[in-house]
N, C-alpha and C positions, 0 to 999 in steps of 0.2 A: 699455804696449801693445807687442806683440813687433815685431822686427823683420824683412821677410822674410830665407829665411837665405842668406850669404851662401856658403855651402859649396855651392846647388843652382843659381848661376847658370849654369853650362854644359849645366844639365841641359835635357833635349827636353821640349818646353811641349805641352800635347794641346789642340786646336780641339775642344771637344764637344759631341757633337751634337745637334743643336734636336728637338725630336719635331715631326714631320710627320702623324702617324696614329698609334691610337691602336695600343698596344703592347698584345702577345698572346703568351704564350713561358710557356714552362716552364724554369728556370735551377736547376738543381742545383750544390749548391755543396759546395764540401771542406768537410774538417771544423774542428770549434769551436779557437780559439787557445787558448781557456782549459782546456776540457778538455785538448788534445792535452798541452800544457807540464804537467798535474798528474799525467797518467797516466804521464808521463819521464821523473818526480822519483820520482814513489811505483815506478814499475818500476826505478829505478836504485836505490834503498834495500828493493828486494825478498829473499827466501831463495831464488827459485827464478825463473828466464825468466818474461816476457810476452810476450804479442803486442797490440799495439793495430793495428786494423783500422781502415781510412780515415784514418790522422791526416791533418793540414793541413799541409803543406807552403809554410812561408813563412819570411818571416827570421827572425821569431819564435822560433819553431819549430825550425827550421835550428842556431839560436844553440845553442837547448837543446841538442838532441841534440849538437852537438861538444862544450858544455862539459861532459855529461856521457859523454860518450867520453873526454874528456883526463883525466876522475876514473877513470877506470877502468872506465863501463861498456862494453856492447855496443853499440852504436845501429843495428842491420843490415835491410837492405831484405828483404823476403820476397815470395813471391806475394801478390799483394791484387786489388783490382776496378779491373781496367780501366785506363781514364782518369783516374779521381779522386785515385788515390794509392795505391801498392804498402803492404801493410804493412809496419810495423820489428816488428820482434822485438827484445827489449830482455833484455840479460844484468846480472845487476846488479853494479854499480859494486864494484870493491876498493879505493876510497878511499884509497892507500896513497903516494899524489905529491903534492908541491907544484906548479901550475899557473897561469898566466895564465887568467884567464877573462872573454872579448870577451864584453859585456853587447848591447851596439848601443844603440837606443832600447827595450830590451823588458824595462816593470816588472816581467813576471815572472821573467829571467832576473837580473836584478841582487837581488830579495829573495827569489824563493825560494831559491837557490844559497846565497847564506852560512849557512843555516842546513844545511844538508848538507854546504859545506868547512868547518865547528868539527866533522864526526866524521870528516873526512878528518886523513892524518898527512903535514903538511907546510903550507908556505906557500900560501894560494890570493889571489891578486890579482885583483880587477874593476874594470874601468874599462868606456870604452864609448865613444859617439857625443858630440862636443863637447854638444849637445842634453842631454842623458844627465843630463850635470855638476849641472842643476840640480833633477834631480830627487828630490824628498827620500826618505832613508835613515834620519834619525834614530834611529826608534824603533826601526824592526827592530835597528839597531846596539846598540842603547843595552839592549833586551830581551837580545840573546846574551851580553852581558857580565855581566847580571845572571844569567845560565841557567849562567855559569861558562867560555863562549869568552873568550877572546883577538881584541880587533878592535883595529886601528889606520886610524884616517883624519886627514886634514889640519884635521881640529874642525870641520868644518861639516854634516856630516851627509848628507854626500852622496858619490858616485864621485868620485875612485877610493880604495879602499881594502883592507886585508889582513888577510885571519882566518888567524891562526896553527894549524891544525885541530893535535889531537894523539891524534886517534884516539877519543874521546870525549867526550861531553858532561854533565855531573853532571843537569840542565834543573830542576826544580820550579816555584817560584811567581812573575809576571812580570805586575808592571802596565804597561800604555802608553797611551798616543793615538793610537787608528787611524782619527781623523774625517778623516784628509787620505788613508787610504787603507785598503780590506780586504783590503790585499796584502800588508801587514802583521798580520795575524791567520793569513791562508792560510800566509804563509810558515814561519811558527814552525811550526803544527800539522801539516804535511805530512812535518819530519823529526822532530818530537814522539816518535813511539815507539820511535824508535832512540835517543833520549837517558835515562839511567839511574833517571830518574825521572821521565819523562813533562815533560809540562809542563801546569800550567794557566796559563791570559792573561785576565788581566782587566783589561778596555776600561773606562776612564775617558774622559772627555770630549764633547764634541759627538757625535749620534748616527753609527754607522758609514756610509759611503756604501759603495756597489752592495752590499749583504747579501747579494742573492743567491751572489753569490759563494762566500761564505765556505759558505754550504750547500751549496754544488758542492765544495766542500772537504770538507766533514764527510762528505759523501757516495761521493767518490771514497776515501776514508780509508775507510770502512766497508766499501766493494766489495773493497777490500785486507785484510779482518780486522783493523785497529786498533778498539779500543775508546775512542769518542769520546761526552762529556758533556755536551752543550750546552743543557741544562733549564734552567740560570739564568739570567736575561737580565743579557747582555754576560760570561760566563765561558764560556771553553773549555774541559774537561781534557781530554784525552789519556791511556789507560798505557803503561807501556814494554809492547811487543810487539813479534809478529816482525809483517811487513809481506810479505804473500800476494802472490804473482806474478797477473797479471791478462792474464783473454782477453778483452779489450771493444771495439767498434765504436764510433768517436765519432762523434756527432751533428752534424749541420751546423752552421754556424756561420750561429747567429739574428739574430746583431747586422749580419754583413754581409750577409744577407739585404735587410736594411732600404732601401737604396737602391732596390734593383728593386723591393719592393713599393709604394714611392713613387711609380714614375713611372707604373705600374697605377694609383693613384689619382690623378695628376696627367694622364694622355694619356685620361682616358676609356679605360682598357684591363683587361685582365686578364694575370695573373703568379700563377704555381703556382712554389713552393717545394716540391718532394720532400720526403720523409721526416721532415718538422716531426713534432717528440717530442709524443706525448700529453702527457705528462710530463718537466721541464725543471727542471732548476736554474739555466738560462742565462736571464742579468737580459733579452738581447737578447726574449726572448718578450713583451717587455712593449708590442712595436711592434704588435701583432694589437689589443689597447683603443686604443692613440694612433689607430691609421690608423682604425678606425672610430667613434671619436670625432670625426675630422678629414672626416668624408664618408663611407666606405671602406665597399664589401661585404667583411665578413671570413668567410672560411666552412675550416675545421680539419676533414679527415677522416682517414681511414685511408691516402690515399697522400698528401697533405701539406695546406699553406696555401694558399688560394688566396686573393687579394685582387683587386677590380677596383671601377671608381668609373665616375664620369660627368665628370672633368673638373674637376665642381667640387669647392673646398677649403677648407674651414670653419678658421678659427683656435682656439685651443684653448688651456686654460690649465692644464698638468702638471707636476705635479712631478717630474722625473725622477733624485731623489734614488740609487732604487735601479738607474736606467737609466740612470745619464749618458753610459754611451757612444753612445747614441741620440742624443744634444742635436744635433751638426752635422746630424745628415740632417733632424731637426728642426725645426731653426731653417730649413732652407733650404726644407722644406716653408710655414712658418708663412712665409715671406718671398714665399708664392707663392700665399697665402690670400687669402680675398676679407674678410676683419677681421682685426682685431690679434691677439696672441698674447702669452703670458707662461710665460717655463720659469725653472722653481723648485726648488732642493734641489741645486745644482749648483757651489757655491763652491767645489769641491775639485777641478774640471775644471781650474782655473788650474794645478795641479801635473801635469798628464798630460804628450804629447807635444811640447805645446806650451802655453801658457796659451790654453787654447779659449774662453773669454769673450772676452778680449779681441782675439783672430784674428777669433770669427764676428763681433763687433761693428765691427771695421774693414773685412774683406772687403766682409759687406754691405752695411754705410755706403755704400763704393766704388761700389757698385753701383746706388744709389737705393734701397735702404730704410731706415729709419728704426731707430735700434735704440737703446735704452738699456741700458747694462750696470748689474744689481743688485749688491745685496752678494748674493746666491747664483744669479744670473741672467741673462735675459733680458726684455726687452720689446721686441715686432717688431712695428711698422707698417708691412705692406706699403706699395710704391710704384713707382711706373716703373721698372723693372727695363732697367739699360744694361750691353752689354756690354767687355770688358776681359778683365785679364789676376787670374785670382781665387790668390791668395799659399797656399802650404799650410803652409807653417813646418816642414816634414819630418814631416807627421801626416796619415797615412794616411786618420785620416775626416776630415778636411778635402777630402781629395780626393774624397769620397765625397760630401758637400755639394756641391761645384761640380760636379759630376755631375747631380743633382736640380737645380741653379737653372739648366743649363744647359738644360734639356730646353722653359723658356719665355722662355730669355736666348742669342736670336742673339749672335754674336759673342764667346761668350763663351769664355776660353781660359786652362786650370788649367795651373797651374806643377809641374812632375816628379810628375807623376803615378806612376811610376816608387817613387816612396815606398809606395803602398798593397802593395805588396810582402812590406810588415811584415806583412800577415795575410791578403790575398790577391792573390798575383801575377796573378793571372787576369783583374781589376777591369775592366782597358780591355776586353778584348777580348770578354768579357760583358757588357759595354755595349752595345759596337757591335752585335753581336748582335742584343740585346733593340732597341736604337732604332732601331740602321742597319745592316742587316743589308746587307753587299753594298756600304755606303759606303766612304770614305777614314778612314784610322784614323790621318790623321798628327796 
């Protein structure tokens, strides 16, 4: 069971606020974390400039682009749209320094990076966030070495540690276990064609979680002219190529859409998401079936998603194998159903931000509902919902749970909110917004 963390006690605690009426808003949101961090990598390993239009602007994000300034690329602000976020135009990296490289809490900054400082020439070091420490490395490690990098860590498989880069990488043939992560498949494949013989990966073990993913991978790599293999199930190849400068717009970010379209189906209201993708390789889409599975009018056109409900909220029993980042807003929807609930496929949330089984299972507990934690899951029996002080453990959708249980949990008040940061800074204040527009935001 984790502990709350002790590094966020001085931190500003948010009273969040009850729904009063039902909520009615259109919340446009910046763009995707996962796309913004692949289009940063693959334009920093480009032969010629990009421009990425809307990226998201978070610590995420932030992290990226300095570590990939300190390798040598460009990471430069340009004209962009408005409010949402000026564009960077991205000059590609000369890899040609050894560096410190600050991870924070952001899995993709810690594994997709070593596999681009082994074709950098010099020492590159990662560490990160005390949090950070236990999040597992292993395999990506243990793949570069066999690809022909140089890794040194303290043998546990995790931050912090040093890829001696020396300006190339031999890559070929690379079995692993990527069932605790497809951030680990993303990672290898993304500097893949810069390495002298490509690389293929083939995944042994328990099946991958969020897959989508990794097709936001093959896919963003395609959009760059790499020639990528993915017909066999559970093998990747890659060839050596050059990797195409790229002018692309990213997509909202789906997964933190999911709060706000919650509380559309929990206040009896409706919430329009702009520019929702006809077409997505972000696993976060998979919230448009949950919510209307769970009660929810869902309705996708040509200027976005709209969701709206009656209040009431049906339990539901999903897998969210390929969604797990969905599970907190989830679990806190299902904690606020009018029957039980069970989330499935999700054993590998224990390595995320924080161990999120057992957070949403003490949280809630805390609060009056009932929860047993699975070997890959949940099971939630709503119940008297009391309010308190709801832990986040430095994870962002945690704060985005106590957000949804607060909306029919008077009294109830999230710890450093200030964390959702990691993917979007904006979280409070399009809350308030959406709930309480005109209230107190302390």
């Amino acid at each position: 069971m984790p502990s709350p963390d002790p590094s966020h006690a001085g931190a500003v605690d948010w009273s969040t606020p009850p729904a009063t009426r039902p909520v009615d808003a259109e919340v446009a949101l910046p763009g995707s974390k996962s796309l913004t961090n692949r289009f940063l990598v693959l334009a920093a390993l480009a032969n010629s400039p990009s421009r990425l239009r809307r990226p998201l602007r978070s610590r995420d994000t932030l992290l990226m682009a300095q570590a990939l300034r300190d390798l040598g690329a460009g990471v430069d602000d340009a004209t962009g749209h408005g409010a949402l976020a000026p564009d960077w135009v991205v000059t590609p990296a000369t890899l040609n320094r050894g560096v410190d490289v600050d991870c924070g809490l952001a899995g993709t900054v810690m594994r997709f990076l070593p596999p681009v400082a082994a074709l950098a020439d010099g020492l590159v070091t990662f560490d990160g966030d005390v949090q950070a420490r236990v999040r597992p490395m292993g395999p990506v490690l243990a793949a570069l070495r066999v690809l022909g990098a140089t890794v040194e860590d303290e043998g546990r498989g995790t931050l912090p540690f040093t890829v001696h880069g020396t300006g190339s990488v031999p890559g070929g043939d690379v079995t692993l276990d990527a069932s605790s992560s497809s951030q680990f498949i993303s990672a290898l494949l993304l500097a893949a064609p810069r390495y002298d013989r490509g690389v293929t990966i083939h995944h042994v073990g328990k099946p991958v979680p969020s897959e989508p993913h990794i097709e936001m991978t093959v896919e963003t790599l395609r959009d760059a002219g790499a020639i990528v293999d993915d017909g066999d199930a559970n093998t990747w190849r890659v060839e050596p190529s050059e990797i195409n400068g790229l002018d692309v717009q990213v997509e909202p970010d789906l997964s933190n859409a999911a709060p706000f379209l919650a509380a559309a189906l929990l206040t009896g209201g409706r919430v329009t998401v702009p520019g929702w993708p006809q077409h997505t390789t972000q696993a976060g889409d998979a919230i448009r079936d949950i919510l209307d599975a769970m009660g929810a009018d869902v309705s996708l056109s040509r200027e976005g998603l709209t969701v709206s409900g009656n209040g009431e909220v049906g339990g539901i029993d999903v897998d969210l194998h390929d969604a797990s980042e969905l599970t907190p807003v989830v679990a806190a929807l299902a904690a606020l159903a009018d029957s039980p609930s069970v989330i499935r496929g999700v054993a590998h949330i224990r390595g995320h931000e924080t161990d999120r089984l057992a957070a949403l299972s003490r949280e809630l507990g805390d609060r009056g509902v009932t929860v047993t934690e699975t070997d890959d899951g949940l099971r939630i029996v709503p119940g008297a919902l009391t309010g308190g002080l709801f832990h986040t453990y430095a994870d962002h959708r945690m704060v985005m749970a106590g957000a949804v249980l607060g909306l029919r949990t008077p009294g109830l008040v999230v710890e450093d909110p200030g964390t959702v940061a990691k993917t979007l800074p904006e979280f409070v204040d399009l809350w308030h917004g959406l709930v309480d527009p005109g209230g107190d935001r302390s």
